[in-house]
C-alpha positions as CSV (number, residue, x, y, z in Angstrom):
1,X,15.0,25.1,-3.0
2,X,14.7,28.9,-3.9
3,X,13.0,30.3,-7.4
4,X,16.3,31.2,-8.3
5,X,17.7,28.0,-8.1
6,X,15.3,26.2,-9.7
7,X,15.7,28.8,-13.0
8,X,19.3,27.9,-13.7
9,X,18.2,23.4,-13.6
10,X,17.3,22.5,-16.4
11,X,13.9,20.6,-17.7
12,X,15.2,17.3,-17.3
13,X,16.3,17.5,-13.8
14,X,12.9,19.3,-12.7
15,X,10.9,16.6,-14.0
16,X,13.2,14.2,-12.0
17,X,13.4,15.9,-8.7
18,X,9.3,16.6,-9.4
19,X,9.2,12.4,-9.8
20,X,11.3,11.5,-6.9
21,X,8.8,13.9,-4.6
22,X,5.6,12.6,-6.4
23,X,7.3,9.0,-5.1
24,X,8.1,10.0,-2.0
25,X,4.6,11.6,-1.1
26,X,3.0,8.3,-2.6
27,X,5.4,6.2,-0.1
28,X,4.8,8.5,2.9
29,X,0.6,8.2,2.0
30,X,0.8,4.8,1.9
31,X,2.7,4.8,5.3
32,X,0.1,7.2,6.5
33,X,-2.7,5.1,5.9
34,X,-0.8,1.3,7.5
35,X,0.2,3.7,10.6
36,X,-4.0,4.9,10.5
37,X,-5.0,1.2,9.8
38,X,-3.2,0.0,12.7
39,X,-4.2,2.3,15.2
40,X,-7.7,1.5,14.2
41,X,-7.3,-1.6,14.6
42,X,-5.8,-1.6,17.9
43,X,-8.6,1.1,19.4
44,X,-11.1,-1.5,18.2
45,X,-9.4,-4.6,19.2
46,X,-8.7,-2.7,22.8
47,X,-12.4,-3.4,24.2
48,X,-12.2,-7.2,23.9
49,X,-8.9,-8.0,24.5
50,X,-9.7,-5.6,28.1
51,X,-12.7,-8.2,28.9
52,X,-11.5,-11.5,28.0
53,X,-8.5,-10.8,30.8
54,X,-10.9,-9.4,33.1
55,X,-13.0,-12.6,32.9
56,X,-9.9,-14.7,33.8
């Protein structure tokens, strides 16, 4: 959205899109840090899943 369309909304739909994008940010964070989380878990995990099958 441009300057000059954000001058003609009014205060009560600024602080409404400004919520909406506060929850989406939060959301996309959060997703951030499962997506991070997993791969972590997966690199570490990666080691000793690779020697228990090369034992068999």
């Amino acid at each position: 959205m441009r300057e000059s369309e954000l001058a003609v909304i009014g205060d009560a739909e600024l602080v409404e899109e400004l919520s909406m994008l506060t929850t989406q940010t939060a959301r996309m964070r959060s997703r951030m840090a499962d997506i991070m989380a997993e791969l972590e878990r997966r690199r570490c995990g990666r080691p000793a899943q690779h020697a228990a099958s090369a034992r068999r």
